[in-house]
C-alpha positions, 0 to 999 in steps of 0.5 A: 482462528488461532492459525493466524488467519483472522489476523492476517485478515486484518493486515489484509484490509489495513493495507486495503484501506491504507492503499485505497486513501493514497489512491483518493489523495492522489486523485485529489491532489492538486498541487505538489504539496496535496501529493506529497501529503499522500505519499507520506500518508500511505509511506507513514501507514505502510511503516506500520504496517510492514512488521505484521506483513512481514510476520504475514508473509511467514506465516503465509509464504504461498501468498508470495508466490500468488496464492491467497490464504483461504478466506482471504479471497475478497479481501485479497481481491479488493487490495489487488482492484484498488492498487491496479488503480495506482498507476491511473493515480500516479498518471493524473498527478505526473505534473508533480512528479518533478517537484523535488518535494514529490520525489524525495517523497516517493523516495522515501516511501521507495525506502520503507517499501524495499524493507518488505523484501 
């Protein structure tokens, strides 16, 4: 509807799909160089992304504190099931995580993710 809803629904599940890519590449990953592709994908994707969460959070500033937009409930649950998968990725590829490539990477990606606040 033209209360933003719809759009918002659209944000939600770009950043669904964007999060559930870097959670399966993550799993995938089996060298230094197959995460940092995944780091840079999902920073890559969040960038584009951040304009029209920002835009979402204004429109929604309940979501901030935890509260879904109506008709948003699955979508919402669906973001949260698939980024609590996150640390479980993160853990199978923390062989990696001292290779300078993977944490300039996360730095990067820790950059992009500050400017949501």
């Amino acid at each position: 509807g033209s209360d933003g809803s719809s759009e918002a629904k659209s944000i939600m599940k770009k950043q669904a799909s964007i999060t559930e890519n870097y959670v399966n590449d993550l799993k995938k990953a089996a060298n230094a160089d197959d995460m940092v592709k995944a780091i840079n994908a999902y920073t890559q994707g969040m960038k584009e992304l951040i304009p029209d969460l920002k835009e979402f959070q204004k429109k929604f500033p309940e979501y901030r504190h935890g509260k879904v937009p109506e008709g948003m409930e699955a979508d919402a649950k669906r973001l949260e099931e698939i980024s609590a998968q996150i640390p479980d990725a993160l853990m199978k590829t923390a062989s990696y995580m001292l290779d300078p490539k993977v944490q300039e990477a996360m730095h990067q990606m820790g950059q992009e993710m500050s400017k949501l606040q």
